[in-house]
Structure formats: C-alpha cells, structure tokens
C-alpha positions as CSV (number, residue, x, y, z in Angstrom):
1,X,0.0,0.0,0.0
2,X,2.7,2.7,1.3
3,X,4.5,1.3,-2.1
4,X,2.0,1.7,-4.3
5,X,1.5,5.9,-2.8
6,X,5.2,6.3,-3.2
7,X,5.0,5.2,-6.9
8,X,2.1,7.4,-7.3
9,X,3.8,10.6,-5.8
10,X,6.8,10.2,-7.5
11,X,4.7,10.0,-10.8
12,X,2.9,13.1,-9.7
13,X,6.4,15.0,-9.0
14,X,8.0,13.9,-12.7
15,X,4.6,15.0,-14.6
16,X,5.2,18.7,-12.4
17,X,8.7,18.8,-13.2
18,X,8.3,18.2,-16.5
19,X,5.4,20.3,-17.1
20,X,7.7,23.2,-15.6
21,X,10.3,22.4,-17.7
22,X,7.9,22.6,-20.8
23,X,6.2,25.9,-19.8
24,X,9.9,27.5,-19.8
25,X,10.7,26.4,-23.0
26,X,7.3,27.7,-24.6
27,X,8.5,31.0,-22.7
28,X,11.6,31.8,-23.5
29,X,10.7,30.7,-27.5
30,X,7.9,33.3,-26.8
31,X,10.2,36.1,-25.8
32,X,13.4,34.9,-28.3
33,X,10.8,35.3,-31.3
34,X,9.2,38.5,-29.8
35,X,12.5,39.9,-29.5
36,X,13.7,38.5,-32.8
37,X,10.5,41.0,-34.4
38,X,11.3,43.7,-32.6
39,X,14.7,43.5,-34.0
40,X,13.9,42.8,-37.3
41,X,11.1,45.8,-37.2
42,X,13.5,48.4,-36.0
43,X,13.9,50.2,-38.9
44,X,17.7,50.7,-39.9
45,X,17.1,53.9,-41.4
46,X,14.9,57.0,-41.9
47,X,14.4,56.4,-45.4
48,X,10.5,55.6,-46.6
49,X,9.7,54.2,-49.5
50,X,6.1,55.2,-51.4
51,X,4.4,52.3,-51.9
52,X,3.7,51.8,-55.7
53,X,0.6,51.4,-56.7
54,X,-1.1,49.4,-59.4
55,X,-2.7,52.4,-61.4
56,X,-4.1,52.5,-64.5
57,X,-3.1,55.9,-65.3
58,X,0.4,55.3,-64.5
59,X,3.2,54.2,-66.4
60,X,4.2,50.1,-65.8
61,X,8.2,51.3,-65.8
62,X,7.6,54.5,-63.2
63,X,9.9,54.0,-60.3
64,X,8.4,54.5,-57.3
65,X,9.6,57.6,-55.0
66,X,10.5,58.0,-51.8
67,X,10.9,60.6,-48.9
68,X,13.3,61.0,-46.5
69,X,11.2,63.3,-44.0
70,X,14.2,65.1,-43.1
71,X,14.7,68.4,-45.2
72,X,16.8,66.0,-47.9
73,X,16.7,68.1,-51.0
74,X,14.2,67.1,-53.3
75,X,14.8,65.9,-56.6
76,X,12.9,64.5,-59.7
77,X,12.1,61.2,-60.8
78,X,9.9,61.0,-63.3
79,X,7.2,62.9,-65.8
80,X,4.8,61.1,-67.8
81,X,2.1,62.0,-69.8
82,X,-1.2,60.1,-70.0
83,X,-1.2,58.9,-73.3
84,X,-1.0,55.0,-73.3
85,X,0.5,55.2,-76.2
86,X,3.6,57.5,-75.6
87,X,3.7,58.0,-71.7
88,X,6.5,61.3,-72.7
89,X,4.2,63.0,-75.0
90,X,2.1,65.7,-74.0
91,X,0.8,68.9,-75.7
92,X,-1.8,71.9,-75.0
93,X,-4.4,70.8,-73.2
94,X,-2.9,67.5,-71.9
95,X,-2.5,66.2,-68.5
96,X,1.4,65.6,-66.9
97,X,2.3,64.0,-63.9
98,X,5.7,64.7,-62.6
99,X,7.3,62.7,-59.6
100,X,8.9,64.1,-57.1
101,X,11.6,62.4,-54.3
102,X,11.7,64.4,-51.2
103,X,8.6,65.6,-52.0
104,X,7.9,67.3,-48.1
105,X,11.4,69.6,-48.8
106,X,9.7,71.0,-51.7
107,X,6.3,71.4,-50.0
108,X,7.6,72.7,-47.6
109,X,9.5,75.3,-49.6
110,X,6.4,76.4,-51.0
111,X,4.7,77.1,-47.5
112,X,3.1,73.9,-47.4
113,X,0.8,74.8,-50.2
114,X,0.8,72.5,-53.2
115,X,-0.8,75.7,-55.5
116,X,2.1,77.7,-55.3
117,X,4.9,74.7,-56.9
118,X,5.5,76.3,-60.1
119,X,6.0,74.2,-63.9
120,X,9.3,74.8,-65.6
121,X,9.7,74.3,-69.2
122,X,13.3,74.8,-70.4
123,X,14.2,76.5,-67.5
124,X,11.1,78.9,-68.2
125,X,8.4,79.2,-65.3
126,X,4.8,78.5,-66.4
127,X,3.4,81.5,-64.6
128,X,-0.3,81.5,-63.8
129,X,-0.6,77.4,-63.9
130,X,-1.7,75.7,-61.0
131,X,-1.8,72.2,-60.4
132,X,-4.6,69.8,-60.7
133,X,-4.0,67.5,-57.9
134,X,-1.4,66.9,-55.6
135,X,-0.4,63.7,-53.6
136,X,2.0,64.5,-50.9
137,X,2.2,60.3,-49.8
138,X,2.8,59.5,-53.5
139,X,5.4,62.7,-54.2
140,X,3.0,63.1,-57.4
141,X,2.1,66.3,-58.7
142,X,-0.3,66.4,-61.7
143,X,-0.8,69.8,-64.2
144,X,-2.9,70.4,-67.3
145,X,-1.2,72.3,-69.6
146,X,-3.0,75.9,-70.5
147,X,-2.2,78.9,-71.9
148,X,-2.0,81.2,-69.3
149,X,-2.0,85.2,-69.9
150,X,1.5,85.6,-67.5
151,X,3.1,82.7,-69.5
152,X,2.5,84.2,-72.8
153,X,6.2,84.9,-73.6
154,X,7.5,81.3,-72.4
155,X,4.4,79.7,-74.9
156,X,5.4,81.8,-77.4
157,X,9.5,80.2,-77.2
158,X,8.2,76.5,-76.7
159,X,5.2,76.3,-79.1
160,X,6.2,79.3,-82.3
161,X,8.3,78.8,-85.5
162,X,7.6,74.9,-85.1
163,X,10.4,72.9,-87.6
164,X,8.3,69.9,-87.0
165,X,4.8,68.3,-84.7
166,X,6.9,67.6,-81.5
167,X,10.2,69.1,-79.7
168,X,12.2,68.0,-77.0
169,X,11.6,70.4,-73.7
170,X,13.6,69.6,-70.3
171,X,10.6,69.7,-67.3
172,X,11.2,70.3,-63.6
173,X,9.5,72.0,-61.1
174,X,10.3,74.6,-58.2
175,X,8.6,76.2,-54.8
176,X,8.3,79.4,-56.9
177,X,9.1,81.5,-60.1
178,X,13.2,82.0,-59.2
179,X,13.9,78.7,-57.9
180,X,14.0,74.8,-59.6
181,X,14.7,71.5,-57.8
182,X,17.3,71.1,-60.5
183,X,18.1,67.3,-62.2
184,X,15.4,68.5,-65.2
185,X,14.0,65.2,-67.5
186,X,13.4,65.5,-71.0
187,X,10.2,65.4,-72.6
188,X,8.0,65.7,-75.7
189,X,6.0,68.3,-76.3
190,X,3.4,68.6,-78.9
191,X,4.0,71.5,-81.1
192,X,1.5,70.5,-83.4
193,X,-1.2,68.3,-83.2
194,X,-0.8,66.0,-86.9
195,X,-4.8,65.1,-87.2
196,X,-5.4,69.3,-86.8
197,X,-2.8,70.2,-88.9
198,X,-3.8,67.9,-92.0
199,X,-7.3,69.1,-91.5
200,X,-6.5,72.8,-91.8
201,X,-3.9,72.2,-94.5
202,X,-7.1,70.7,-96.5
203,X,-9.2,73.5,-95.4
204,X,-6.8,75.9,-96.5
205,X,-6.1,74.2,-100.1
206,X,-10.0,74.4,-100.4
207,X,-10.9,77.8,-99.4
208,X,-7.6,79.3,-101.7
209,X,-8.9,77.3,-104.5
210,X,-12.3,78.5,-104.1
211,X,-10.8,82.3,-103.6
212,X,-8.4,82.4,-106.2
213,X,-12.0,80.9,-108.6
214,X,-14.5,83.7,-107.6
215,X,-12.0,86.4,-108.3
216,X,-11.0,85.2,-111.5
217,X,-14.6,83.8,-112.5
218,X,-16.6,86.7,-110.6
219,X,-16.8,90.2,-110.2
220,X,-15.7,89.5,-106.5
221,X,-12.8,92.0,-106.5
222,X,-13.2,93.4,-110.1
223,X,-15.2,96.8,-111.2
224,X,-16.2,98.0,-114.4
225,X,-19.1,98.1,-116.1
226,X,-22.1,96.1,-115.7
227,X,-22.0,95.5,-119.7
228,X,-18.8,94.0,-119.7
229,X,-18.8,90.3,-118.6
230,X,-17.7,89.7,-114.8
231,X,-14.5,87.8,-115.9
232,X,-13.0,90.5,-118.2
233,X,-13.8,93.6,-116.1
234,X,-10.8,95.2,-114.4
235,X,-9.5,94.1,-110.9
236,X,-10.0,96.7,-108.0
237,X,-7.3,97.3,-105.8
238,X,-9.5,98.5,-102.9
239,X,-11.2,95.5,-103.1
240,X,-8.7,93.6,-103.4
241,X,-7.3,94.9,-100.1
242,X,-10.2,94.2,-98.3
243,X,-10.7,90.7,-99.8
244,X,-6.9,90.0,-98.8
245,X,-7.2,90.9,-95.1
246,X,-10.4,89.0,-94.8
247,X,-8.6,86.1,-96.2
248,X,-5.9,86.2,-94.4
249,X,-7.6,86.6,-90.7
250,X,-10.4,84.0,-91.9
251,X,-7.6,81.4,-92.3
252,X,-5.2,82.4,-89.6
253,X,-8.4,82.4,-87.5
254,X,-9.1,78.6,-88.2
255,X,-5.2,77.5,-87.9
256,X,-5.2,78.7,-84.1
257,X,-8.4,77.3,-83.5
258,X,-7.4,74.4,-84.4
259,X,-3.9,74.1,-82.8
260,X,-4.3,76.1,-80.0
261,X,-7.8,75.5,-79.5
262,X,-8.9,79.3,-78.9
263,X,-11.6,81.5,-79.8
264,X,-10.5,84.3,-79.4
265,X,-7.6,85.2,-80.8
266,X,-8.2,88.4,-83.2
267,X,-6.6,91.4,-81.9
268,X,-7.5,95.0,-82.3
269,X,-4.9,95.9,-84.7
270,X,-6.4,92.9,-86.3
271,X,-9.8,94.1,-86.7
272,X,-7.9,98.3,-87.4
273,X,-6.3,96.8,-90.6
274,X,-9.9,95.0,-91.8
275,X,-11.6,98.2,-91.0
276,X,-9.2,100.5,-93.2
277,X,-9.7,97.8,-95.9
278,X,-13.6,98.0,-95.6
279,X,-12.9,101.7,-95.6
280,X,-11.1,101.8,-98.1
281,X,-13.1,99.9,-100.6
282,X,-16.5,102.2,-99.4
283,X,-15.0,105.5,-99.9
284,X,-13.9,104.3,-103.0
285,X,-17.1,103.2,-104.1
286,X,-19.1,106.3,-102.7
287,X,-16.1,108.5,-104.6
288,X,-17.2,106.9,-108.1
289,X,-20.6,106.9,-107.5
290,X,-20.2,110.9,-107.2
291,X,-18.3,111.1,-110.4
292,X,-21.1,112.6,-113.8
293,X,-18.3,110.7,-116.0
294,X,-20.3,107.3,-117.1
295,X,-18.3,104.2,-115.8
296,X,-15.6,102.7,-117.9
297,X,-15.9,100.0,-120.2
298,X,-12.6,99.2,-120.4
299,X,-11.5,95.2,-120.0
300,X,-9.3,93.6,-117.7
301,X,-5.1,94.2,-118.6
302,X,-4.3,91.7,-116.1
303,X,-4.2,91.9,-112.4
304,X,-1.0,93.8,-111.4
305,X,-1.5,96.3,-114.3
306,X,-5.2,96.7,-113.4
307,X,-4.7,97.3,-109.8
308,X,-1.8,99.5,-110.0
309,X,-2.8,101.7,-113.0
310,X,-5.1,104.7,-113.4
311,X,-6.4,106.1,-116.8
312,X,-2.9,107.8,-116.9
313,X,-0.9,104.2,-116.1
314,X,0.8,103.2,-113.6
315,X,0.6,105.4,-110.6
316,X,3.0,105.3,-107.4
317,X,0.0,106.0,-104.6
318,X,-1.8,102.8,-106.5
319,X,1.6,100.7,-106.2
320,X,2.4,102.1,-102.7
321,X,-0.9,100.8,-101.3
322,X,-0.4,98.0,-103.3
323,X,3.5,97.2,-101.8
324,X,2.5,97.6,-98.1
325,X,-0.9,95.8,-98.2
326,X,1.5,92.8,-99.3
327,X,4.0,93.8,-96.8
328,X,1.8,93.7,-93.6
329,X,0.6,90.8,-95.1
330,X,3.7,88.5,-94.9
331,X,4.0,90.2,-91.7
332,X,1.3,89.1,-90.7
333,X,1.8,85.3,-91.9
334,X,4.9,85.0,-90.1
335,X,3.8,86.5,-86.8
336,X,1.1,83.5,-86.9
337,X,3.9,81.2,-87.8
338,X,6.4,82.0,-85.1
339,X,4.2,82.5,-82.2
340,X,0.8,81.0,-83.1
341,X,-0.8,84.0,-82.4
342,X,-2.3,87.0,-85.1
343,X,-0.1,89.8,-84.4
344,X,-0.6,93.3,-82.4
345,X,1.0,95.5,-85.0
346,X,2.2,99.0,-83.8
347,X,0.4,102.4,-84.0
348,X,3.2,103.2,-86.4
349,X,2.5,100.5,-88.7
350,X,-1.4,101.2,-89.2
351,X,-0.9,104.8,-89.5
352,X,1.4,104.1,-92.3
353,X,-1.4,101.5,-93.5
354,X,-4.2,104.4,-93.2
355,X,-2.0,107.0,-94.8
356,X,-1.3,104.6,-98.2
357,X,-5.0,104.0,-98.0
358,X,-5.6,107.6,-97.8
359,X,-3.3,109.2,-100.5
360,X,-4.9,106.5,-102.9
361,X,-8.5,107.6,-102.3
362,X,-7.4,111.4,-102.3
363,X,-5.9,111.0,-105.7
364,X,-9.1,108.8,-106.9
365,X,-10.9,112.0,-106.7
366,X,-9.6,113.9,-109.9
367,X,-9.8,110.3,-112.1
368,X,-12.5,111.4,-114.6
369,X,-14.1,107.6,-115.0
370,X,-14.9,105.2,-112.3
371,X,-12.8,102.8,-112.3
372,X,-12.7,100.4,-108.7
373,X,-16.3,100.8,-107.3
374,X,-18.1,97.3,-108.0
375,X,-20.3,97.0,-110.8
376,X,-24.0,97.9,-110.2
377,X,-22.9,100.9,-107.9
378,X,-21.8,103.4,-110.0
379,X,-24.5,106.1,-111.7
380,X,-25.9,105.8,-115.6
C-alpha cells in the first residue's frame, strides 16, 4: 500500500517537473521570437519608401519615390504624360504627372501649399498654372497644360516657329518662379497636333482654291461696267485689299483654332487693318458713285497692271498701297507662324497703312471715270 503511494507521488512530482520544464521552454521561445521581431522591425534607417501602386493611369516602368522626412533636397524622378500610347508626349491641353523624391522639402518650400509649386519648361516658369491635384504620400504632382495670360512669352519660345509636330523640352518644377529643384527630365512636347494640322492644310487648299476661282470667274474684286462680262472687267485694288485681309484673318483664325484651341484670338490691330480695308473699298465706291463721268468700259489688262494703274498708267500711290498691303501681309503670316498667335501690329504701322490707304482715295478724286467701285454701284 505505502508502495504503491510512493509510486504514485513520484509519478505526480515527474509529470510537475516536467510540465515546468515545458512551460519555460514555450516562454523563452515566446520572448526569443518576440524579441527577434522587434529586431527585425526596428527600422535601420529614416528612409521611406512610397508604396507603388497598381494604377491604370500610370506608367508600368515609373519607379516608385521616396521621402526622407528630413529636409533632404528634393529631386525628380519621373514625368509622364497620360497617353497610353507615348507616356513622354504631352501637348496643350494635356494632362502631366511629374514625380517628385523628397517631396515634403519641396512642399515645404512652398509654405506647405501644393498651389504655389510652379512648372518649368526649359528653364522657363509657367506662370499662372496651377496644379490639378497633388499627392504628398505619392510625391506626385499632376498639371494640365494651359495657356496662361502671365506665361504668354515662355508659350510663345516652346510652341512658335515649329520645324516639325513635336520638340524636346527639359521639365522640372520649383517652390516658386526663381527657384528649380534642378536634375530637369526631357520630354515631348506637342507642337502640333498631326490630325489638326492635315485638316486645316485641307481647309486651307479648299478655301484658296475657291478664292483664287470667284476672283477670277466673278466680279468678287473686279469693277467695271455692268455691260462687260464679270471675268474681263478690271480688278479693284480697294477690293482687293479688303478681300486680302479677310482672307488672311479668316484662315489664320481657323489655324489657331485648331492648334491652339482658342476663340479668341483676333486682336485690335487685327480688326484696325480690316476696317481700313472695308474703308477703303467704301469710300472708294461712294467716290465713283459721285463722279457725272459714265463708268468705264474698259477690260481687264491683267491683275498687277489693273490694280496699279489709273487712266494715266501706272501710278505710285496705287503701287504704294499696293506694296504695303502685301508687306503687312507676310508680316502678318509670319507672326502666326512663329508665335501661333495674329499679331498686335504698332500704331506706327497702321498709321502708315491708313496713310497709303488715304493718299490713294485722295488721288481717286480727280480720275474722270470710275474705275474700282463694283459694278452695279456706280451712276448711268
């Protein structure tokens, strides 16, 4: 019996023992591997990495950015566009996403306001842009690009005399108008769009054809008599003026619209150089209309000899008018050209433009027959 209890107690002491033993282990594993993740937690630096995200909009090959939250200057690391098709090609109107490392130094720079980080373009701030959106976690800052009125000399370098429909422009941006992050990244810009451009090339080949047809077919610019048939009547040179500058503006009109995608884009000297055309051609008209000589039948000698002649010949106020209608013309197209904008020509310039216009109505007045008023205006 007292055998049998001995055996029993020391079973009962082993189990004890060993289930101390046990519970030990199971603790000091617990507080190794506890300690273990602590370790391995305890971050090594002060580096954070942005998470990248699976996003649509985004680029497959865009590395993702990081911040050191510790004034680290910031620094760029990638621009895309969102064109699935060419992630570096952007143009007016387009959305660009730029990535920024460090991107707290730079907000920070800007007074913690996102609004006030400025676009640079070759080195040139886009003044008046603000950005879209802007994800501080990311480093991603997002603009579309406009037109703005206080950028209007930096559009003008990046977008006029284009030598083909894309350039190569270095983007960065800054906490302000004076200062860049620096380490710029090249991009595409789209000078102009290929789809517009065709469709106002074909425009333009149409509406010239159709121009160049009515004046030679109509009496559209020509005067004369009524009895002489509207393709041999002598060409006008008033009316040709003010057939020119409508034209002109009608097409250079359509160009910007289509590129630039503005309305409105005529200027006041603009609309002072139609009016002294429209001028020109009514005073002419109401001139010949006064005149008790009966209108001449005379036929067309061609267009320059028509246009620069009175019943004497060839007269220098006729070819004077004649020479600077032409010249503000070409003026005119290459203003368009370079900066894609009609120009704002000088007070000087109209003036000189009124005063040709002028000295070839005053010496209209002594011409004994009527000779650029249309046909149908003048009297019996």
């Amino acid at each position: 019996m007292r055998t049998t209890a001995l055996v029993a107690f020391l079973s009962i002491c082993v189990s004890v023992a060993a289930f101390g033993q046990t519970a030990t282990d199971t603790t000091a594993t617990t507080l190794t591997a506890t300690t273990a993740t602590t370790t391995t937690a305890a971050p090594s630096t002060s580096k954070t990495t942005t998470a990248k995200e699976i996003d649509r909009n985004e680029p497959p090959d865009a590395p993702a950015t990081f911040d050191m939250h510790d004034n680290t200057p910031a620094s760029m690391s990638y621009v895309h566009s969102y064109n699935r098709t060419n992630w570096k090609l952007a143009g007016l109107d387009d959305k660009i996403s730029i990535h920024v490392n460090n991107f707290s130094t730079l907000v920070a720079k800007a007074n913690n306001d996102c609004a006030q980080i400025v676009l640079f373009l070759d080195g040139m701030p886009i003044k008046g842009l603000k950005p879209e959106s802007c994800d501080r976690i990311a480093g991603h800052i997002r603009y579309r690009l406009l037109r703005t009125p206080d950028a209007d000399n930096a559009w003008h370098s990046l977008l006029g005399s284009p030598q083909g429909f894309t350039r190569i422009v270095n983007v960065t941006v800054g906490p302000d108008t004076q200062n860049t992050i620096g380490n710029p990244m090249e991009f595409e810009l789209q000078v102009l769009p290929r789809k517009q451009f065709w469709v106002f090339l074909m425009l333009l080949a149409v509406m010239l054809a159709i121009f160049v047809l009515l004046c030679r077919r109509t009496s559209l610019i020509r005067g004369g008599s009524p009895d002489v048939p509207p393709a041999q009547r002598p060409y006008s040179l008033s009316l040709f003026q003010m057939s020119f500058w409508f034209f002109l503006v009608i097409a250079a009109y359509v160009f910007l619209w289509l590129i630039n995608d503005e309305l409105d884009t005529i200027t006041e000297s603009v609309l002072a150089l139609i009016g002294i055309g429209a001028a020109t051609a009514l005073s002419a008209t109401l001139i010949d209309q006064n005149k008790p000589t009966p209108v001449s039948t005379d036929k067309s000698d061609g267009f320059l000899r028509d246009v620069m002649s009175d019943p004497t010949g060839i007269s220098l106020h006729r070819f004077q008018m004649f020479a600077w209608t032409l010249i503000l013309g070409v003026i005119f197209v290459g203003s368009v050209y370079h900066n894609l904008e009609m120009p704002q020509f000088s007070a000087t310039l109209l003036g000189l433009m009124g005063i040709s216009s002028g000295t070839y109505l005053g010496f209209k007045v002594p011409e004994k027959a009527s000779t650029d008023a249309p046909a149908g205006t003048q009297p019996e």
